[in-house]
MARVOLUM-169751 format. One record per atom (N, C-alpha, C): chain; residue in one letter; z, y, x; atom name. Coordinates in steps of 0.001 Angstrom, whole numbers, plus 500000, padded with zeros to 6 digits. Layout:
N
<drenpa chaine="A" residu="a" Z="Z" Y="Y" X="X" atome="CA"/>
...
***
This chain:
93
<drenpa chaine="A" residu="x" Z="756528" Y="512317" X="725281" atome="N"/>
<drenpa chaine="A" residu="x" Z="756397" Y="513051" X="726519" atome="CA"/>
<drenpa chaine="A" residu="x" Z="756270" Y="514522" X="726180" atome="C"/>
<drenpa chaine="A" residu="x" Z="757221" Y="515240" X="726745" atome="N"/>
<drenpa chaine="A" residu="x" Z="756711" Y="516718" X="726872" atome="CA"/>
<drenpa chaine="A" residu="x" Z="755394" Y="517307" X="727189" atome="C"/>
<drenpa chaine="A" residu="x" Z="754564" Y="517927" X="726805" atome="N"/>
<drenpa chaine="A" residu="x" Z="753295" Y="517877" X="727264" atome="CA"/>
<drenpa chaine="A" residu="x" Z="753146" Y="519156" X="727847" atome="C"/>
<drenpa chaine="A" residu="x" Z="753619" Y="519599" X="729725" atome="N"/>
<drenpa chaine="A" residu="x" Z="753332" Y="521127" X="730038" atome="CA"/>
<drenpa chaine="A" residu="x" Z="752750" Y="520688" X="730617" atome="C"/>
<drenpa chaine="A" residu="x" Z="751053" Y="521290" X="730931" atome="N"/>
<drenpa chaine="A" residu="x" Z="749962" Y="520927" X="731580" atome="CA"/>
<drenpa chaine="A" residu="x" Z="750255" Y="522156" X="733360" atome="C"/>
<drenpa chaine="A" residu="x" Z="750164" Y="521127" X="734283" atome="N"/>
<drenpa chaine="A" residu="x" Z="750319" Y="521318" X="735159" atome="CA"/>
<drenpa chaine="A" residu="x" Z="751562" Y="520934" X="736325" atome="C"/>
<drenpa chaine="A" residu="x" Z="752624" Y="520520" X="735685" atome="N"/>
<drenpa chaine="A" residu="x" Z="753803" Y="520000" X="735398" atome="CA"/>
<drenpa chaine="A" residu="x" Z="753629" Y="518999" X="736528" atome="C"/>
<drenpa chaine="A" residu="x" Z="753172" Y="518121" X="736973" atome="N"/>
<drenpa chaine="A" residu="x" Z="752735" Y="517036" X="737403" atome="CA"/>
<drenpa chaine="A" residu="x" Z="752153" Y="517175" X="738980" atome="C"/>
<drenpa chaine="A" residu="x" Z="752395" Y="517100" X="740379" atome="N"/>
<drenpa chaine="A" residu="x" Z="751905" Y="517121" X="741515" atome="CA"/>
<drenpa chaine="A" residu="x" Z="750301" Y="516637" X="741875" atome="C"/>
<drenpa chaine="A" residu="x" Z="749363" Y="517381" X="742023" atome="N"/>
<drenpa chaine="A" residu="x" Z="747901" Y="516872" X="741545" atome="CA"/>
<drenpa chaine="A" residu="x" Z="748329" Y="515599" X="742853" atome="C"/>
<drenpa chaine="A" residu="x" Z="748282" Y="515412" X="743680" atome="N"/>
<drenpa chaine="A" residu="x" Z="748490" Y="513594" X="744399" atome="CA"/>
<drenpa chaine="A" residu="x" Z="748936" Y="512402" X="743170" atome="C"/>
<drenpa chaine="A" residu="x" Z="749536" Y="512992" X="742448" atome="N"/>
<drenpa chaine="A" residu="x" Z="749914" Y="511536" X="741439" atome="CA"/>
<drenpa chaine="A" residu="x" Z="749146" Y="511790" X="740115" atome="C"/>
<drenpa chaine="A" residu="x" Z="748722" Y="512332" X="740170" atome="N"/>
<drenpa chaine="A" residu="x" Z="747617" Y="512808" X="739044" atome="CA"/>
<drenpa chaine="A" residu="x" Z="746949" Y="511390" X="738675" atome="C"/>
<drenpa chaine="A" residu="x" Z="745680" Y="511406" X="739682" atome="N"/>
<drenpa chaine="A" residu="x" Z="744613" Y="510219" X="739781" atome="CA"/>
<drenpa chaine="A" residu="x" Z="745427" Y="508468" X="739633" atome="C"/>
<drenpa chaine="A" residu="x" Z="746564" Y="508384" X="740765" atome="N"/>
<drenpa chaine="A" residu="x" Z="747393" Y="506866" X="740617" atome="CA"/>
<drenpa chaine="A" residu="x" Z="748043" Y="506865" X="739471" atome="C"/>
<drenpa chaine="A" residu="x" Z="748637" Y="507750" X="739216" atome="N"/>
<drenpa chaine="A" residu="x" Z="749598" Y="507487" X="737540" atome="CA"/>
<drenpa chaine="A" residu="x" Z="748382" Y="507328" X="736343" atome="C"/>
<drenpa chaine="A" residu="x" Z="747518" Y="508357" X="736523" atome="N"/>
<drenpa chaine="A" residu="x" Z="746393" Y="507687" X="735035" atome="CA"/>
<drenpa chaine="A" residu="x" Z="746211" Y="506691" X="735327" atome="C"/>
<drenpa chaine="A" residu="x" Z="745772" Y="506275" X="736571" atome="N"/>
<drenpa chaine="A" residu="x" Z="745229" Y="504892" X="736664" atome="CA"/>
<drenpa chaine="A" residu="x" Z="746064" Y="503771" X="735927" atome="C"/>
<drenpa chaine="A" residu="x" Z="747218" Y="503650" X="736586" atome="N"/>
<drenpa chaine="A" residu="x" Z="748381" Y="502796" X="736109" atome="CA"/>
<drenpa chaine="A" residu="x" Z="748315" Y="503047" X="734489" atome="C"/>
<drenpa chaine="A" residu="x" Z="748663" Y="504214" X="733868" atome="N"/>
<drenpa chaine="A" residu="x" Z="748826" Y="503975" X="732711" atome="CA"/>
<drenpa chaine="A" residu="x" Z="746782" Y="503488" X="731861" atome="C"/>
<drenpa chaine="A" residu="x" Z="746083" Y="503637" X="732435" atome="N"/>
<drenpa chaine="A" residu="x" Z="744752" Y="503215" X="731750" atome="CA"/>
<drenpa chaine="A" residu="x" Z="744706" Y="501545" X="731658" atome="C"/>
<drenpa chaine="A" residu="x" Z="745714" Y="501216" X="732710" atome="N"/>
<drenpa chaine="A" residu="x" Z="746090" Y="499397" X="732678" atome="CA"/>
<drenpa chaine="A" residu="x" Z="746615" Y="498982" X="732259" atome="C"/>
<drenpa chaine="A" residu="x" Z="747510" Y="499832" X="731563" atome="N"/>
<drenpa chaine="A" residu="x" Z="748596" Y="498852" X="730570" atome="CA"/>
<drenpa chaine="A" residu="x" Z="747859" Y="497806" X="729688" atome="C"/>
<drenpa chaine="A" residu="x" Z="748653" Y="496945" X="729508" atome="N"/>
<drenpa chaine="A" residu="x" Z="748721" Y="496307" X="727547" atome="CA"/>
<drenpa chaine="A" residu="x" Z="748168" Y="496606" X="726753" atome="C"/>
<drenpa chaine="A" residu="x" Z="747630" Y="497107" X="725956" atome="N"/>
<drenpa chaine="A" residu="x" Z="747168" Y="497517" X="724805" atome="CA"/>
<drenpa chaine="A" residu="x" Z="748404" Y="496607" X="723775" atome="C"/>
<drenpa chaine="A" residu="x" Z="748837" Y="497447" X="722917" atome="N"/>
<drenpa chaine="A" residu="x" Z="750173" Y="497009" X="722260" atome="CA"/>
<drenpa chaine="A" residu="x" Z="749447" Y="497088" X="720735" atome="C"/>
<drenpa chaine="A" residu="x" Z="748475" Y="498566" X="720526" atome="N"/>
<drenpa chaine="A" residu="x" Z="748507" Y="498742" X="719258" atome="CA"/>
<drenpa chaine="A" residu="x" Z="747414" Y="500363" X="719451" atome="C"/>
<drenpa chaine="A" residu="x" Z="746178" Y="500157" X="718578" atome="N"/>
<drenpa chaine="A" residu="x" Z="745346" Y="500919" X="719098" atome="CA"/>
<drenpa chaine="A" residu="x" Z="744607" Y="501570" X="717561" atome="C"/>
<drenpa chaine="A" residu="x" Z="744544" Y="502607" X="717150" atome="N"/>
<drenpa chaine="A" residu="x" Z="743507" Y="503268" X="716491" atome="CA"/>
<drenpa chaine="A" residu="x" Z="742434" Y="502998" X="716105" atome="C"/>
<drenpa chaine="A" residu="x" Z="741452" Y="502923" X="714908" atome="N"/>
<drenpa chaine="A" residu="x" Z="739889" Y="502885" X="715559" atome="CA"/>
<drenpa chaine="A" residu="x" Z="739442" Y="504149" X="715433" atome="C"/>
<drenpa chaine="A" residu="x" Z="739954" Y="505360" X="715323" atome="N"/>
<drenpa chaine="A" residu="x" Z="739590" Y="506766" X="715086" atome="CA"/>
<drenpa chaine="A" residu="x" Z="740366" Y="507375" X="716369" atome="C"/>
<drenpa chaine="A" residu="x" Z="740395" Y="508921" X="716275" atome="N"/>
<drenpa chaine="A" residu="x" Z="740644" Y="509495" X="717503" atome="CA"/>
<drenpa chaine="A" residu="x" Z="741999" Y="510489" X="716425" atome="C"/>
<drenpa chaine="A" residu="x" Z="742702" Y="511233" X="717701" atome="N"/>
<drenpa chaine="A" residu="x" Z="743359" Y="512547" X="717145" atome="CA"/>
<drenpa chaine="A" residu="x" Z="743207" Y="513857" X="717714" atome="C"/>
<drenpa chaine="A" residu="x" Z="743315" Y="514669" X="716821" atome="N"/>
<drenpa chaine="A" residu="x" Z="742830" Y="516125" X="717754" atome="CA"/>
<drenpa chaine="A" residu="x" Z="744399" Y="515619" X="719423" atome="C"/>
<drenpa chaine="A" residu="x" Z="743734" Y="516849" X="720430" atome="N"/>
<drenpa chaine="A" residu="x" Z="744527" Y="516727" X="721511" atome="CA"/>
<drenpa chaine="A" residu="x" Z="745165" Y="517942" X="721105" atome="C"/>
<drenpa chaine="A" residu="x" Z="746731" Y="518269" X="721551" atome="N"/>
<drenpa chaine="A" residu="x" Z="747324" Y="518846" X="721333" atome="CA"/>
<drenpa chaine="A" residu="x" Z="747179" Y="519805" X="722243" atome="C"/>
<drenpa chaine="A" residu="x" Z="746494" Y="519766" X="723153" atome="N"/>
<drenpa chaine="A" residu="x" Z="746027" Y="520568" X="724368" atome="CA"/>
<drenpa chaine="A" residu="x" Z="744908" Y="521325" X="724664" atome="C"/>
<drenpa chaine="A" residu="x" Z="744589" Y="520734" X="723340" atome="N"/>
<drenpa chaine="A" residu="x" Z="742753" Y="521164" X="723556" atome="CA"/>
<drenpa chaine="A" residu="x" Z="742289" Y="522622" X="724132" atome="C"/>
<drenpa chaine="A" residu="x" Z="741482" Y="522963" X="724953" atome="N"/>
<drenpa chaine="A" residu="x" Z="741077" Y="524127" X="724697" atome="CA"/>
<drenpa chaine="A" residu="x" Z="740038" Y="524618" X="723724" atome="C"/>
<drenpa chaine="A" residu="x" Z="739372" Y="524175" X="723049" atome="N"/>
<drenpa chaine="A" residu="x" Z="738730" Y="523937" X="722072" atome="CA"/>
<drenpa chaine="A" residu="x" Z="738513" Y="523146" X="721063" atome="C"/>
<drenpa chaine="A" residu="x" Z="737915" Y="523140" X="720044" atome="N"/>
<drenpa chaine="A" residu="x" Z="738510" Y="522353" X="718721" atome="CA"/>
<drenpa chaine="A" residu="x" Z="738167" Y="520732" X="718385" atome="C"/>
<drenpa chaine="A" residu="x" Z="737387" Y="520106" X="719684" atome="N"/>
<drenpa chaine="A" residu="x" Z="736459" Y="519164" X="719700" atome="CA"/>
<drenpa chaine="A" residu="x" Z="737108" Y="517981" X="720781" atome="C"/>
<drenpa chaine="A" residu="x" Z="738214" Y="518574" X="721280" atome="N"/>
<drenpa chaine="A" residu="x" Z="738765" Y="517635" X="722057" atome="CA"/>
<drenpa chaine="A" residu="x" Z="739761" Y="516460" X="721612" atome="C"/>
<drenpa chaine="A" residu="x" Z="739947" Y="515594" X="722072" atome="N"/>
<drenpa chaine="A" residu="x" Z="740376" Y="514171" X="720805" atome="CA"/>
<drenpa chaine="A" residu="x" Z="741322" Y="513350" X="722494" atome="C"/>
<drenpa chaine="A" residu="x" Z="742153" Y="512304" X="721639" atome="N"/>
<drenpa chaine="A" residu="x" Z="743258" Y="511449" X="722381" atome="CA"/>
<drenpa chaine="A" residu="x" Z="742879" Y="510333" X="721486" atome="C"/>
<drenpa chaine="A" residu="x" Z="743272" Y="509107" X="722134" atome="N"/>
<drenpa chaine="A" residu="x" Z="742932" Y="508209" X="721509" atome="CA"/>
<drenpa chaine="A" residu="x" Z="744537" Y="507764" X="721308" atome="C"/>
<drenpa chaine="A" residu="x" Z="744624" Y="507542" X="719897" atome="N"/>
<drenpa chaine="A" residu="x" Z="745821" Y="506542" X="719397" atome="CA"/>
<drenpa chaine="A" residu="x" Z="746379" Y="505437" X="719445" atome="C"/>
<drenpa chaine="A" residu="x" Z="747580" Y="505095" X="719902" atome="N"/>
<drenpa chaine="A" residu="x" Z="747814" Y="503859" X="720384" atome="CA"/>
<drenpa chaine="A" residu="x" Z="749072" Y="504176" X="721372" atome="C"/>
<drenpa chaine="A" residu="x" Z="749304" Y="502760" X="721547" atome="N"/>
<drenpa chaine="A" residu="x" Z="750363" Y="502560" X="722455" atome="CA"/>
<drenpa chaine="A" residu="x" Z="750321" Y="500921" X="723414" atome="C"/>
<drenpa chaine="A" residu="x" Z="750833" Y="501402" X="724689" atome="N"/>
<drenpa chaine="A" residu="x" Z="750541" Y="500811" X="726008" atome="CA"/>
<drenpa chaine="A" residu="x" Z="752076" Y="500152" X="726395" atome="C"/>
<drenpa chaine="A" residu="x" Z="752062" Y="499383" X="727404" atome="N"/>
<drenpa chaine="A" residu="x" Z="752971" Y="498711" X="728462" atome="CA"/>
<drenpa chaine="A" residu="x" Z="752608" Y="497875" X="729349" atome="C"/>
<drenpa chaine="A" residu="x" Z="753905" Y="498312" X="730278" atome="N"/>
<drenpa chaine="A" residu="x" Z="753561" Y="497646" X="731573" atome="CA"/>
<drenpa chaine="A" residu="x" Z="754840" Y="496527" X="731688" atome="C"/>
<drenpa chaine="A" residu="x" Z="755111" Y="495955" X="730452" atome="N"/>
<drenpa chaine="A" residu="x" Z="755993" Y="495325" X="730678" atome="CA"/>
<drenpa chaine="A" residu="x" Z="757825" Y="495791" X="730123" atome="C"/>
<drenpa chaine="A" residu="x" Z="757891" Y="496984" X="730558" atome="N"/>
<drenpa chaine="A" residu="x" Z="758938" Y="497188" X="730857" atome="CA"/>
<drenpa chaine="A" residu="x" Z="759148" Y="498441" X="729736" atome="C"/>
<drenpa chaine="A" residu="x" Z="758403" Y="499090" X="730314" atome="N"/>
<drenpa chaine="A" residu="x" Z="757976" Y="500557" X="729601" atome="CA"/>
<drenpa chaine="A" residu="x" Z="756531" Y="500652" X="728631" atome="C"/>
<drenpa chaine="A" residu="x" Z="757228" Y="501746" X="727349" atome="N"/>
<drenpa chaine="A" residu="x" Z="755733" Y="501629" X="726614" atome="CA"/>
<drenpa chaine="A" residu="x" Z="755898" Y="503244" X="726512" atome="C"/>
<drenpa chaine="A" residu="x" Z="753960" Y="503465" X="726189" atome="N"/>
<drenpa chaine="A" residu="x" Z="754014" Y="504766" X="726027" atome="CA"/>
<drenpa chaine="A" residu="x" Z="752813" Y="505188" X="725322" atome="C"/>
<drenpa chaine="A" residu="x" Z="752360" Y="506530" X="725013" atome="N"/>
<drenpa chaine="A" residu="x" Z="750991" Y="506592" X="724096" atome="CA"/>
<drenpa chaine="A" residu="x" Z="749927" Y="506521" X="724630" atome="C"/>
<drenpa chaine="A" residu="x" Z="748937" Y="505729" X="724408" atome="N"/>
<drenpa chaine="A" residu="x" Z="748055" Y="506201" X="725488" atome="CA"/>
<drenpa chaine="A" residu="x" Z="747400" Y="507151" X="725551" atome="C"/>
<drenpa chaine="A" residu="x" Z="747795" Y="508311" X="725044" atome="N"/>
<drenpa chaine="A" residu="x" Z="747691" Y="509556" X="725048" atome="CA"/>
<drenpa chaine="A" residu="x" Z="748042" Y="510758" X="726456" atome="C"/>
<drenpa chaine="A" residu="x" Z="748943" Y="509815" X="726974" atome="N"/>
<drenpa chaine="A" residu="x" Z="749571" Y="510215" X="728171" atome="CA"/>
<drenpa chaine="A" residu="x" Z="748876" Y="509755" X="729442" atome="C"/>
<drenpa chaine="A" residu="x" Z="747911" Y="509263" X="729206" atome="N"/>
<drenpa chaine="A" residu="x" Z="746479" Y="509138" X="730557" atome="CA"/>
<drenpa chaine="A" residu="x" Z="745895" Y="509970" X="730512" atome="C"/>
<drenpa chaine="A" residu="x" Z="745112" Y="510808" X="729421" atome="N"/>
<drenpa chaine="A" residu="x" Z="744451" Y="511810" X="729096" atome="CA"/>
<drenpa chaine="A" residu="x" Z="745674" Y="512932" X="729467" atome="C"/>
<drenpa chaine="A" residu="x" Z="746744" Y="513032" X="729521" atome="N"/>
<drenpa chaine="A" residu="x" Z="747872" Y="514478" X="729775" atome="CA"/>
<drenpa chaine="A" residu="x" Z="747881" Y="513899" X="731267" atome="C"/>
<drenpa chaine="A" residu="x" Z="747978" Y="513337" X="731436" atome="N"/>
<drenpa chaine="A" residu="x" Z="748227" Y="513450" X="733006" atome="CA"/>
<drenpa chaine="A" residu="x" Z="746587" Y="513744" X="733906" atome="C"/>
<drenpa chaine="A" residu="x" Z="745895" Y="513094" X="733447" atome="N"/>
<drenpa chaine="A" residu="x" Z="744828" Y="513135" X="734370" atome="CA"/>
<drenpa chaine="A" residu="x" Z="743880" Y="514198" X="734013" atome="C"/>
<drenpa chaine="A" residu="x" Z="743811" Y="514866" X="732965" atome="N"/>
<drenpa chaine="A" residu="x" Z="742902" Y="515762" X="732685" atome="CA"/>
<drenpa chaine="A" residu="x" Z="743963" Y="516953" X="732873" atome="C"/>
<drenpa chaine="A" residu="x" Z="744855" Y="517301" X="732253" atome="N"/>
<drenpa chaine="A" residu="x" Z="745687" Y="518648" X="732542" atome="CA"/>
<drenpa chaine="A" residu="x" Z="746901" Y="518055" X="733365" atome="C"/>
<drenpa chaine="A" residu="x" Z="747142" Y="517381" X="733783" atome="N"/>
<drenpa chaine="A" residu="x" Z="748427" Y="517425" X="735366" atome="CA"/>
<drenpa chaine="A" residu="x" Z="750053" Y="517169" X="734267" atome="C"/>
<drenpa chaine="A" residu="x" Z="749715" Y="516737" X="732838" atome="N"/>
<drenpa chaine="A" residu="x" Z="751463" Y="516644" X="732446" atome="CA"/>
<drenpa chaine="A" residu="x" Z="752594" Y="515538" X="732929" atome="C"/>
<drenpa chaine="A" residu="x" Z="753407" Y="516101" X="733585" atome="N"/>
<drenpa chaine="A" residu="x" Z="754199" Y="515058" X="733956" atome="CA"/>
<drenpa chaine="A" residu="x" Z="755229" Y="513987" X="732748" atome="C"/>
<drenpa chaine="A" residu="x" Z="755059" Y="512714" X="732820" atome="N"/>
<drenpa chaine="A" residu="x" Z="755408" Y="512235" X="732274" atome="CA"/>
<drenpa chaine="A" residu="x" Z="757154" Y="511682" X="732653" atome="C"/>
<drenpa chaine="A" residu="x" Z="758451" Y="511316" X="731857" atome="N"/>
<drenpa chaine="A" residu="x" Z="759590" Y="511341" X="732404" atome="CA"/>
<drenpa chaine="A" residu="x" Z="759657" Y="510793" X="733800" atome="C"/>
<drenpa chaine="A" residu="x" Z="760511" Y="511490" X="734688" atome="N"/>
<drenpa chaine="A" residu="x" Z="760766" Y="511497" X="735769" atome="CA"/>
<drenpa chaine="A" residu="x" Z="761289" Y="510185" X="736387" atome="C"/>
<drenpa chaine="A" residu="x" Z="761654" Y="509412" X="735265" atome="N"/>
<drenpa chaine="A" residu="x" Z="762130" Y="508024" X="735273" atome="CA"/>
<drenpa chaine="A" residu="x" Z="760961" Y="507141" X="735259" atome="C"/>
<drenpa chaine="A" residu="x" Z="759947" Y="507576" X="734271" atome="N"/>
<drenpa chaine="A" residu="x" Z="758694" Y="506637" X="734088" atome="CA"/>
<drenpa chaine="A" residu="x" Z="758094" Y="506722" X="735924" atome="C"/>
<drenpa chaine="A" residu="x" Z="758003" Y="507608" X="736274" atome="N"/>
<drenpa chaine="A" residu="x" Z="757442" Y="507910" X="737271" atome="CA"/>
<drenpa chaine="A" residu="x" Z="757807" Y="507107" X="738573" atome="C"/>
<drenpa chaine="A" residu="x" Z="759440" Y="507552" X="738196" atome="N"/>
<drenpa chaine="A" residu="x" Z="759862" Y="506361" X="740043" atome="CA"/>
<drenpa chaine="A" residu="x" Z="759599" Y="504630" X="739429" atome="C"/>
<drenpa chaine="A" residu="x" Z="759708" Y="504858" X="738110" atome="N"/>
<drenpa chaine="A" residu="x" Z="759341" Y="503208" X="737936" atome="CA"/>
<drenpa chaine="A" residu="x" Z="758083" Y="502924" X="738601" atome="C"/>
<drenpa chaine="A" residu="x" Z="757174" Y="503849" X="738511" atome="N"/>
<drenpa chaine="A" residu="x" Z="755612" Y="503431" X="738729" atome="CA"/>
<drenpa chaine="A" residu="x" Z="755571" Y="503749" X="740495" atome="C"/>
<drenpa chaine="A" residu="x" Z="755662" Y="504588" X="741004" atome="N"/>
<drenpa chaine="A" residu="x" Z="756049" Y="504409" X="742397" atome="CA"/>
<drenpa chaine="A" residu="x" Z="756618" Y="503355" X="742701" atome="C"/>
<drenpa chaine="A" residu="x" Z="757596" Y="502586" X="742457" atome="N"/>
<drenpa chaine="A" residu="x" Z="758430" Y="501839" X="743095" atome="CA"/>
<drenpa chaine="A" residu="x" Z="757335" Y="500201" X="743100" atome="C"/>
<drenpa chaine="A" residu="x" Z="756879" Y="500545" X="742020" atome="N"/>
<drenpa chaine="A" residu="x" Z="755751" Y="499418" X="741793" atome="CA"/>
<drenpa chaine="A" residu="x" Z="754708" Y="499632" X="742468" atome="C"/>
<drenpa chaine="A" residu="x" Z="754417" Y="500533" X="743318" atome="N"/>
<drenpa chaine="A" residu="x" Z="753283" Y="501126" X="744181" atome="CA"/>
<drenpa chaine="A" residu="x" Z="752275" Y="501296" X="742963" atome="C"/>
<drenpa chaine="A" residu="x" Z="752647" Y="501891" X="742443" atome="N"/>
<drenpa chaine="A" residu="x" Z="750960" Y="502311" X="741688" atome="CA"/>
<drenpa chaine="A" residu="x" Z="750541" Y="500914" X="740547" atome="C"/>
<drenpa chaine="A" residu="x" Z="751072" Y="500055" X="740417" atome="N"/>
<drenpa chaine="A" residu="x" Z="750109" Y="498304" X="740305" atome="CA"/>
<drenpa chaine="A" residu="x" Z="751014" Y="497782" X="739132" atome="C"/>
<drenpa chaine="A" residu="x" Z="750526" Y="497858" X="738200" atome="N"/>
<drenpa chaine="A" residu="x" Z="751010" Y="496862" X="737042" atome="CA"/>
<drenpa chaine="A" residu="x" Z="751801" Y="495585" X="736877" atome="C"/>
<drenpa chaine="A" residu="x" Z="752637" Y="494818" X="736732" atome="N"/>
<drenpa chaine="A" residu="x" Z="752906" Y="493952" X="736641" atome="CA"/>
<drenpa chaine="A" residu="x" Z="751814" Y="492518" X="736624" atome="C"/>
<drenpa chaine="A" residu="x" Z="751337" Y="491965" X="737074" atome="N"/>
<drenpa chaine="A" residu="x" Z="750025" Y="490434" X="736669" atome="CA"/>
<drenpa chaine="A" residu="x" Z="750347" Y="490632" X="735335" atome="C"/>
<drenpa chaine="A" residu="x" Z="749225" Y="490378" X="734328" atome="N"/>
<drenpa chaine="A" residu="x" Z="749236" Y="489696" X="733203" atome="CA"/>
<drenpa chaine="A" residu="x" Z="749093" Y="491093" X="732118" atome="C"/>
<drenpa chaine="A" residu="x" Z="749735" Y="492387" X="732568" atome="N"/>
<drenpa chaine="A" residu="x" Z="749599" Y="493531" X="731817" atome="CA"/>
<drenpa chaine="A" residu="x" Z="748565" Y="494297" X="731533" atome="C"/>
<drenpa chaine="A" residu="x" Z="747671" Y="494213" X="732160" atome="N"/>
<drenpa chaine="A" residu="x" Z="746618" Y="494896" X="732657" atome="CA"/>
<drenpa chaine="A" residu="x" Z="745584" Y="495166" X="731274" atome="C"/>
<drenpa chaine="A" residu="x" Z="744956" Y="495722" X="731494" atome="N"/>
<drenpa chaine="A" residu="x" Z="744165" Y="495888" X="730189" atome="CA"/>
<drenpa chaine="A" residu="x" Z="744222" Y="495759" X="729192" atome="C"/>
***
């Protein structure tokens, strides 16, 4: 994901983290990584990668969307609209 903070319509801010905080867990870290965004030197992303089935992504990209507004591809997006916001059954966590 491109990461421009602000990028992102604050209305889909809150439903898109949500959705992506539900994915799958595919494959997860037990340490953190600096954020590439940080405004200071103490801020961390957690490592790993997510799906909803269809689509996978870092879960790094809950923390870009919901804390600084980055929009994630424009494609990921109408996927998750079209799904109203809601995970596939069975993906979830």
């Amino acid at each position: 994901m491109r990461l421009v903070p602000g990028s992102l319509p604050e209305e889909l801010r809150e439903p898109l983290a949500d959705y992506l905080a539900g994915g799958r867990i595919l494959v997860i870290a037990v340490s953190h990584a600096p954020d590439p965004l940080a405004e200071g030197p103490y801020e961390y992303v957690r490592p790993g990668r997510a799906t909803d089935g269809t689509w996978t992504w870092d879960l790094a990209w809950e923390q870009g969307v919901r804390r600084r507004g980055c929009a994630p591809p424009e494609e990921f997006v109408r996927h998750v609209e079209a799904r109203g916001f809601v995970p596939p059954p069975g993906t979830t966590g």
